[in-house]
Steps between C-alpha positions, in 0.01 A plus 500: 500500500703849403524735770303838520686849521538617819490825709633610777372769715742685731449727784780712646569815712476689225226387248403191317638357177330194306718259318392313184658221388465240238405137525832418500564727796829612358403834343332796726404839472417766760151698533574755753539659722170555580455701816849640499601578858232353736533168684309256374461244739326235231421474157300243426293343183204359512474127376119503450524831238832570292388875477519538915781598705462682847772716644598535874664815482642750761516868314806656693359725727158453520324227631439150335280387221406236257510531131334280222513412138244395288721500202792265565764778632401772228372739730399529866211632730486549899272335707183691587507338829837384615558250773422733842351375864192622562424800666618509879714200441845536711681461197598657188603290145866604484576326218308245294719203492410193315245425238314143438228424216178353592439095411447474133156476497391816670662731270560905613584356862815617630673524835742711698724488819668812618645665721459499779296163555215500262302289270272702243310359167348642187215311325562773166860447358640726762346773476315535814658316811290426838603425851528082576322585874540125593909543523511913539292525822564152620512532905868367459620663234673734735657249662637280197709823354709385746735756710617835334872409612509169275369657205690475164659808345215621301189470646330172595325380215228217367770385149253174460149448429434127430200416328398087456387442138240234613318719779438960431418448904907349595714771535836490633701841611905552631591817642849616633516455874155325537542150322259312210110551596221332381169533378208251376224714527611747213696707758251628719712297770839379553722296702864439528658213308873514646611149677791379443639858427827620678472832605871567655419908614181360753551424846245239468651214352152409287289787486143431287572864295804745472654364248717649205386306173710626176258387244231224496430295166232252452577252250293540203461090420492416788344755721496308852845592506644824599871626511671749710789658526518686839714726705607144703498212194344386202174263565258304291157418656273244346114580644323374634819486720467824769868454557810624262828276433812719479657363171750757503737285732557295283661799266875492544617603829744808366246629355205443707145588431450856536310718187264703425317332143385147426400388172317130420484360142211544335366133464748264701382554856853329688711776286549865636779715442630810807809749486658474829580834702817530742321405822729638743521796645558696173255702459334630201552122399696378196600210345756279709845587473425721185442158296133506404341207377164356492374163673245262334340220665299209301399268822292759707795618697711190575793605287652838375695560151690811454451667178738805419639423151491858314537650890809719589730226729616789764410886600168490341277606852175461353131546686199344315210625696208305563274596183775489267549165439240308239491228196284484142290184405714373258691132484718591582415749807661785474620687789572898570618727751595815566746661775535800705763624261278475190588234341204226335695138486363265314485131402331294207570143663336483872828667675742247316678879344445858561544771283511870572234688262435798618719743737546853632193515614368636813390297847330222354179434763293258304431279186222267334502371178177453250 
């Protein structure tokens, strides 16, 4: 079956650029920048319409927003109602973080996290965004944000809004310095889905929230299992399981299992690839010992296999942030990802060779691929 072209849409500190490539995936050119000088948190596509893509943009000085296409990239409108608490709410939308498209079948549905903490949804291709009450004013929401001092260096954020394929009702969240939360009555409530989590910053050696997920993925053909990659470990849980198994120990022991993305393969549910992060005291994070390399696993997390062909070998300090890793469709996968020092890495074999395709760009916060 011959491969279909591929884009890739990338979100940095400074604006958002759109790869095309080929079906070959050896030949790209750049649409952009669009947005030239804002953060844009996410830019993604939407599967269910080729002429969608919605924005997550923070306009320099003023306050965030969320812009849409109807026209595959050619032009752009704001929101008429952003993502904002309601009135009276304790808290103000700082920044609209990550973006997620509604199931397939209930098309113009979109969701957002921000920050801080906050779920919000659109039922009209993003155009108007509304309050998710059941996880904004839950009772405990105060208390899951977890303490001020713990917080991560931007503000504490919801990066991952699950959704299960079979059920609109089973909805999954992960927030920074909270932990994975779960919903099965279409979010109007929620409760923590951490066991087996490490949490090395508590004083309570197995606290039920407070954790500091990096990114949550459900796997998309197999969608009772979940991967994380956390502040404390990679994990894998396989539901109706309640409890996580820490796979990342089994990663090699000078590198450990510290990161921030975590990517599984589009079909094969035992095979998930994750850029490990310097998870000492070094702090922002980069890769260890300036040798970046990616780490693939094809048994659900029982064995690791380095993949940095194409990579620098030494004094390459790369950060891949937890949005900007992703993969394409194609056989086979291909994977992307972007770095703090702008530049988009890429790889036409499932991590087997990289190549750099794009660089000089800036900050590199996100990508997704159509």
């Amino acid at each position: 079956m011959k491969n279909k072209p591929v884009t890739i849409y990338v979100g940095t500190r400074k604006g958002a650029f759109i790869y095309r490539g080929d079906a070959t995936r050896k030949k790209w050119t750049l649409n952009g920048p669009h947005f030239l000088g804002q953060v844009i948190n996410h830019l993604v596509p939407d599967p269910r319409d080729p002429k969608v893509v919605l924005v997550a943009a923070k306009p320099g000085h003023l306050g965030p927003s969320l812009f849409r296409s109807l026209d595959g990239g050619k032009t752009w409108k704001e929101a008429t109602k952003p993502p904002a608490f309601p009135q009276g709410h304790p808290d103000s939308v700082k920044q609209v973080f990550c973006l997620q498209p509604g199931l397939r079948e209930r098309k113009g549905e979109w969701w957002a996290g921000t920050a801080p903490h906050g779920i919000f949804t659109s039922t009209d291709n993003g155009d108007t965004w509304e309050s998710l009450k059941g996880f904004n004013e839950h009772p405990m929401r105060p208390k899951w944000r977890g303490e001020p001092e713990n917080s991560p260096p931007d503000d504490p954020n919801t990066h991952s809004i699950v959704l299960d394929p079979r059920d609109p009702k089973h909805l999954y969240a992960g927030f920074s310095i909270g932990g994975v939360f779960e919903s099965r009555d279409g979010g109007a409530d929620w409760k923590p889905l951490n066991k087996g989590v490490a949490v090395t910053f508590s004083p309570e050696p197995d606290p039920e929230y407070g954790h500091d997920p990096h990114c949550v993925k459900i796997h998309p053909a197999n969608p009772d299992r979940l991967y994380q990659q956390n502040h404390c470990g990679i994990y894998r849980i396989d539901r109706p399981s309640e409890t996580w198994e820490r796979i990342g120990r089994n990663m090699p022991k000078e590198i450990g299992d510290i990161g921030f993305p975590i990517v599984p393969h589009p079909s094969d549910p035992d095979t998930a690839w994750v850029f490990p992060m310097d998870g000492t005291e070094v702090w922002p994070r980069t890769s260890p010992g300036g040798r970046p390399a990616a780490y693939v696993t094809r048994n659900a997390g029982k064995t690791w296999k380095r993949q940095d062909k194409g990579l620098p070998k030494s004094q390459a300090w790369l950060t891949v942030k937890r949005q900007a890793f992703t993969c394409d469709t194609a056989d086979p996968v291909g994977l992307y990802f972007g770095t703090t020092s702008g530049e988009l890495w890429a790889s036409r074999n499932e991590g087997e060779k990289w190549e750099c395709i794009a660089a000089h760009l800036p900050h590199i916060c996100s990508m997704e691929t159509r």
